[in-house]
N, CA, C and O of each residue as an XYZ file, in Angstrom:
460
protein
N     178.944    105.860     58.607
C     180.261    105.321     58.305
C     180.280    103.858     58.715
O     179.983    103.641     59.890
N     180.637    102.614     57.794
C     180.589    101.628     58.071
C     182.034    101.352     59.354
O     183.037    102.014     59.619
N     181.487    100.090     59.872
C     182.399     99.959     60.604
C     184.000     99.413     59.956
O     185.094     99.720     60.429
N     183.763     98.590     58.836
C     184.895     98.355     57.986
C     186.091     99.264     57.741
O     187.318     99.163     57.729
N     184.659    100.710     57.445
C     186.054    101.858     56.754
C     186.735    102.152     58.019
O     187.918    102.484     58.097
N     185.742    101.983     59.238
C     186.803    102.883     60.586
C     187.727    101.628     60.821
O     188.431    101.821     61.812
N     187.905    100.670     60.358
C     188.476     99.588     60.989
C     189.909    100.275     59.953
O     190.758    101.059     60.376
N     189.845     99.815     58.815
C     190.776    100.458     57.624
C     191.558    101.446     58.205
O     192.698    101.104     58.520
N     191.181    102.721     58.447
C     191.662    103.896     58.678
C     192.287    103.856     60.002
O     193.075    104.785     60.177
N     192.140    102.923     61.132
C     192.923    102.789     62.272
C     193.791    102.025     61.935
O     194.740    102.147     62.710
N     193.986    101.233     61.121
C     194.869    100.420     60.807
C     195.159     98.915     61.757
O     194.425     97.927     61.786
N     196.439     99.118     62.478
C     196.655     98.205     63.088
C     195.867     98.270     64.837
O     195.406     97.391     65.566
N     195.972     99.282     64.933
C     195.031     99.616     66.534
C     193.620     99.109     66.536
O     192.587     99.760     66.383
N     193.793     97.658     66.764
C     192.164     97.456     66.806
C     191.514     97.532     68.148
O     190.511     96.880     68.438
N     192.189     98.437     69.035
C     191.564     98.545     70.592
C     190.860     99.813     69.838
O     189.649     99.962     70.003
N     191.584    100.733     69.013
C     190.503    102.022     68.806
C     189.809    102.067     68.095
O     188.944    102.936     67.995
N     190.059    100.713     67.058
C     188.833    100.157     65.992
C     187.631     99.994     66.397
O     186.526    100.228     65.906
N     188.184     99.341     67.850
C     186.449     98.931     68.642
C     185.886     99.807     69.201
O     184.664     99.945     69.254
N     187.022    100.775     69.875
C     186.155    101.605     70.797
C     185.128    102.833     69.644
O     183.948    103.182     69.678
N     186.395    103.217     68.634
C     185.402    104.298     67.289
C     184.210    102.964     66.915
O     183.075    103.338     67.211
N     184.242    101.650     66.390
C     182.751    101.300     66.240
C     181.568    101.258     67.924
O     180.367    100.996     67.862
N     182.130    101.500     68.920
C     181.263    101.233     69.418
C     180.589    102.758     69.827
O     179.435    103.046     70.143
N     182.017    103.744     69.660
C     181.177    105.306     69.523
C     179.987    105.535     68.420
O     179.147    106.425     68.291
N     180.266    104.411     67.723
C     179.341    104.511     66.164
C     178.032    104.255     66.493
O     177.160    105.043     66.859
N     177.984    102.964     66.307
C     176.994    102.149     67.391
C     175.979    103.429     68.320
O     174.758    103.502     68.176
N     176.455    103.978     68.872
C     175.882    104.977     69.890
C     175.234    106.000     69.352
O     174.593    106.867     69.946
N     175.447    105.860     68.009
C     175.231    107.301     67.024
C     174.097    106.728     66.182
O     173.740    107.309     65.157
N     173.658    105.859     66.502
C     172.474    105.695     65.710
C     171.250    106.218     65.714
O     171.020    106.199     66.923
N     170.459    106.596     65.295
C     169.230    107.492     65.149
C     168.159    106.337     66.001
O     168.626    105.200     66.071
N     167.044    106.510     66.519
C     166.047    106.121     66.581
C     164.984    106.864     66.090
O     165.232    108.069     66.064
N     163.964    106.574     65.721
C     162.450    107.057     65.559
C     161.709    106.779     66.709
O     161.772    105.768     67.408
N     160.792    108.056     66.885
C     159.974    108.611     67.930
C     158.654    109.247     66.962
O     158.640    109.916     65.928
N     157.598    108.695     67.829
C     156.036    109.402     67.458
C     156.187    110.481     68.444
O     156.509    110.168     69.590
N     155.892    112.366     67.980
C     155.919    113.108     68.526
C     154.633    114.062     68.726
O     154.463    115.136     68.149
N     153.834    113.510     69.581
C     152.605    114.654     69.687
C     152.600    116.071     70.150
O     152.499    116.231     71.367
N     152.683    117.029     69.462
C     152.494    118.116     69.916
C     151.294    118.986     70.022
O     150.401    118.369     69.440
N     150.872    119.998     70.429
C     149.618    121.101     70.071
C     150.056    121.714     69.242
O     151.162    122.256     69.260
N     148.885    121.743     67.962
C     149.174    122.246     66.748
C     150.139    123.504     66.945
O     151.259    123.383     66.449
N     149.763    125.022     67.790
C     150.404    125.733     67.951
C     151.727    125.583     68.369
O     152.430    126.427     67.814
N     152.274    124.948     69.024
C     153.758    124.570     69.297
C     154.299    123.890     68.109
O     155.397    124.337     67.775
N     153.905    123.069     67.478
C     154.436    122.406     66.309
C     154.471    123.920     65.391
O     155.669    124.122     65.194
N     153.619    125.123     64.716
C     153.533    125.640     64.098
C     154.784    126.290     64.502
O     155.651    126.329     63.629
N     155.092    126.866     65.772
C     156.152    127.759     66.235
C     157.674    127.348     66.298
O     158.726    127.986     66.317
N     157.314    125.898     66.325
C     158.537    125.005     65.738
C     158.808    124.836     64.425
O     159.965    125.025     64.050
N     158.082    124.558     63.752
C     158.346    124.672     62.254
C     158.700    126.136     61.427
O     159.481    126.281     60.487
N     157.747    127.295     62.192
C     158.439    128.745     61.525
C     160.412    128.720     62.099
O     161.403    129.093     61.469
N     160.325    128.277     63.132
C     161.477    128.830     63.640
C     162.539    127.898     63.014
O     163.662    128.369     62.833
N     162.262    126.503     62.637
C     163.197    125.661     62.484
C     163.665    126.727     60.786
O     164.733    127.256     60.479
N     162.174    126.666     59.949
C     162.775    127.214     58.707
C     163.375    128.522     59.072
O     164.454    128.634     58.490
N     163.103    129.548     59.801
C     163.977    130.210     59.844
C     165.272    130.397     60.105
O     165.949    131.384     59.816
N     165.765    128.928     60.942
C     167.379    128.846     61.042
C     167.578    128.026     59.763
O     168.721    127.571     59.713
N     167.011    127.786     58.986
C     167.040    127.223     57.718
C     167.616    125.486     58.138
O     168.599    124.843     57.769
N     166.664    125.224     58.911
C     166.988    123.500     59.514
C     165.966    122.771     59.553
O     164.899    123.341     59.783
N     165.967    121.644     59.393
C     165.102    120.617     59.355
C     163.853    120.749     60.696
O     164.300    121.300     61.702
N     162.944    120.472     60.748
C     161.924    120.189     61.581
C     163.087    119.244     63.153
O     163.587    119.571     64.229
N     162.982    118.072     62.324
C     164.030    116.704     63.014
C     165.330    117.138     63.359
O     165.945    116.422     64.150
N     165.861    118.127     62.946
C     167.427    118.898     63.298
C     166.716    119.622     64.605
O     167.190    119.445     65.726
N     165.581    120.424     64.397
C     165.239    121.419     65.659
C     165.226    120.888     66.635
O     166.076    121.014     67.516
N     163.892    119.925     66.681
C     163.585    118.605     67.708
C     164.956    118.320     68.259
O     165.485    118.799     69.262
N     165.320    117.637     67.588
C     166.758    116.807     68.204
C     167.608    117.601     68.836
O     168.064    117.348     69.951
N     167.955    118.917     67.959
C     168.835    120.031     68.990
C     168.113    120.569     70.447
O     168.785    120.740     71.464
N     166.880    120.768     70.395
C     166.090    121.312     71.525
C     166.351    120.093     72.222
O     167.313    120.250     72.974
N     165.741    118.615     72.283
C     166.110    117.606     73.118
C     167.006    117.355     73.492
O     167.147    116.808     74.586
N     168.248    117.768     72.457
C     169.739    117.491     73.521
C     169.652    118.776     74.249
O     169.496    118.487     75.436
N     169.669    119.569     74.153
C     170.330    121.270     74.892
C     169.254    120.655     76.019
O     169.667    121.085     77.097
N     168.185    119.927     76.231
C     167.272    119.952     77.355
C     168.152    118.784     78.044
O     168.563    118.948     79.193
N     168.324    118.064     77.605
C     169.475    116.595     78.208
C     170.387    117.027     78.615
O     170.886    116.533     79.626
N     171.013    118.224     77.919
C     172.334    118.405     78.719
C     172.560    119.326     79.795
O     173.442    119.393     80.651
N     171.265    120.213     79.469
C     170.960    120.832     80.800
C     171.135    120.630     81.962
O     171.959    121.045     82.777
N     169.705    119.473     82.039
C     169.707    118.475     83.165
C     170.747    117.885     83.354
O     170.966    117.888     84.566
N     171.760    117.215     82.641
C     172.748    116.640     83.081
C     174.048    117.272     84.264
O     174.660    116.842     85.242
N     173.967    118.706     83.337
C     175.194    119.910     83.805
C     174.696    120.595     85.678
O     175.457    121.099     86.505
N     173.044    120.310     85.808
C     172.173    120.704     86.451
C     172.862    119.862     87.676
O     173.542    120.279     88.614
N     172.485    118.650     87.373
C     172.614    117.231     88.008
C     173.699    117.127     88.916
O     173.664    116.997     90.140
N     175.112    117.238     87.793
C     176.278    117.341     88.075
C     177.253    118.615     89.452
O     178.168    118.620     90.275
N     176.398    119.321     88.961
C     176.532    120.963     89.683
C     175.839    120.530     91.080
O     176.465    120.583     92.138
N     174.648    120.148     91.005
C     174.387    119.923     92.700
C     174.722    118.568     93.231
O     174.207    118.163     94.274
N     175.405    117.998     92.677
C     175.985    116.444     93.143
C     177.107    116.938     93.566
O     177.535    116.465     94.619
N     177.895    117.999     92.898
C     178.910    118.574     93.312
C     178.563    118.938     94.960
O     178.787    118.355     96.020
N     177.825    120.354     94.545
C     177.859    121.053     95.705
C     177.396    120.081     96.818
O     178.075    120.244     97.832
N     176.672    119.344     96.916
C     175.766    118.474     97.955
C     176.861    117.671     98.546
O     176.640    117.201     99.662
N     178.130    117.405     97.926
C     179.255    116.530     98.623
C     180.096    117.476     99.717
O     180.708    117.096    100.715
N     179.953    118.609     99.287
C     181.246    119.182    100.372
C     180.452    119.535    101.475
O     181.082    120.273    102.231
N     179.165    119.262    101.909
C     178.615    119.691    102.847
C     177.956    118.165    103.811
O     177.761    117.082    103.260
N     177.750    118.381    105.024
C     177.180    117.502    105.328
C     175.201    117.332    105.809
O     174.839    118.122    106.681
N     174.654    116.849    105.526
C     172.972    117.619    106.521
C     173.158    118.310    107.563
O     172.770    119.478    107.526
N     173.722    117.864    108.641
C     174.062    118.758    109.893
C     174.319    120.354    109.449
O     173.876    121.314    110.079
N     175.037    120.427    108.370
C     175.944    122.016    108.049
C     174.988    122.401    107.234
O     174.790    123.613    107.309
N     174.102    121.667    106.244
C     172.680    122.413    105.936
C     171.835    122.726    107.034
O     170.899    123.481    106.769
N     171.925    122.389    108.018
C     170.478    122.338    108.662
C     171.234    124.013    109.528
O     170.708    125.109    109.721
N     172.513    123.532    109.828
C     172.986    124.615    110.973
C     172.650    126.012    110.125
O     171.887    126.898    110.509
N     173.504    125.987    108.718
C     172.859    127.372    107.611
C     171.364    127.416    107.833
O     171.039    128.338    108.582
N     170.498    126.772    107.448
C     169.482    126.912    107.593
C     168.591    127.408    108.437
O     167.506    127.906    108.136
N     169.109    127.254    109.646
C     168.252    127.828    111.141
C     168.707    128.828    111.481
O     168.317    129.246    112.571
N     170.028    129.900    110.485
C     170.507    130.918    111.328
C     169.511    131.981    109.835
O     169.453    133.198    110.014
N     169.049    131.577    108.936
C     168.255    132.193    107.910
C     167.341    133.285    108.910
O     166.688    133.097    109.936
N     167.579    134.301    108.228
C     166.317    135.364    108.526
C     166.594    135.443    110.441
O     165.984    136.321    111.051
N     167.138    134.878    110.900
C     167.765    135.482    112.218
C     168.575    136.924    112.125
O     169.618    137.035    111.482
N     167.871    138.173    112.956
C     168.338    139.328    113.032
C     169.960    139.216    114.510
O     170.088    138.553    115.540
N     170.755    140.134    113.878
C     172.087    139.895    114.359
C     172.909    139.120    114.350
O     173.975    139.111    114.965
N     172.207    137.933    113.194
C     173.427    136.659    113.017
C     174.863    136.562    111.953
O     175.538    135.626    111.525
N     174.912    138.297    111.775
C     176.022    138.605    110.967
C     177.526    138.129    111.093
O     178.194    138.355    112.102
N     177.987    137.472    110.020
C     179.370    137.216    109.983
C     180.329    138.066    110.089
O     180.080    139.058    110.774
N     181.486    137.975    109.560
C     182.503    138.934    109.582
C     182.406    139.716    108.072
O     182.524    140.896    107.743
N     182.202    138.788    107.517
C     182.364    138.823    105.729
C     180.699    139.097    105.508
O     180.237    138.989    104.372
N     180.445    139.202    105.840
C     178.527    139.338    105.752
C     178.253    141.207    105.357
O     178.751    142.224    105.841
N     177.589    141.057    104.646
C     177.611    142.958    103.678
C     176.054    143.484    104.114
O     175.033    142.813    103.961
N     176.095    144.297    104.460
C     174.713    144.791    104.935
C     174.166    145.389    103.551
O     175.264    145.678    103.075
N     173.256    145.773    102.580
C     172.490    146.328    101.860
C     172.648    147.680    101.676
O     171.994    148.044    102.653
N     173.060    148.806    101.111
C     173.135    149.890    101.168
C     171.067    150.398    101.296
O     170.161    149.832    100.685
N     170.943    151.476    102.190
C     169.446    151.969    101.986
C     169.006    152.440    100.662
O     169.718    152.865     99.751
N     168.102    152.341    100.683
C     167.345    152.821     99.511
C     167.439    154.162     98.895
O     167.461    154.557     97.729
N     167.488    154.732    100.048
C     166.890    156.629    100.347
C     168.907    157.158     99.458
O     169.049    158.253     98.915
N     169.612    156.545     99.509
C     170.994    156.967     99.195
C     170.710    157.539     97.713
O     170.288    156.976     96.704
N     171.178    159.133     98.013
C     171.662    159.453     96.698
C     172.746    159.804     95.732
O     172.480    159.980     94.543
């Protein structure tokens, strides 16, 4: 989509004229040389035709779902890593695998032998 037509269609708002061309801008494709082992390329290509999608649709979907992984990954322990301090890791940490260091809220395992 040229940037003209998004300019058109916002009309007078050219703060969202800029910001939709610069979402545009962001949407541009690059080209990449992709080496694979023949067998992985083969298992990529049955599977891509079988979702009835491009080779370059597969690729690109597998590379984002792997990007956003990591990202969601990232995010999740940046999270958790703030409400704690090292000291309160280390204190969890040294009561690990200590026998009788049960909490209140702490669930013992039902035995095995239970029928």
């Amino acid at each position: 989509m040229p940037s003209l037509r998004i300019s058109q269609c916002i009309g007078r708002d050219s703060w969202k004229a800029a910001s939709l061309n610069q979402e545009y801008e962001s949407l541009k494709n690059v080209k990449i040389q992709l080496r694979l082992p023949e067998d992985i390329k083969d298992a990529a290509m049955r599977q891509a035709s079988m979702s009835g999608i491009s080779m370059n649709l597969f690729v690109a979907t597998a590379v984002a779902a792997r990007v956003g992984a990591q990202s969601e990954a990232e995010r999740y322990f940046a999270a958790r890593g703030s409400r704690t301090t090292p000291a309160r890791a280390k204190a969890l940490l040294s009561r690990l695998g200590t026998p009788g260091s049960l909490r209140d809220d702490d669930q013992r395992d039902a035995p095995d032998n239970v029928a």
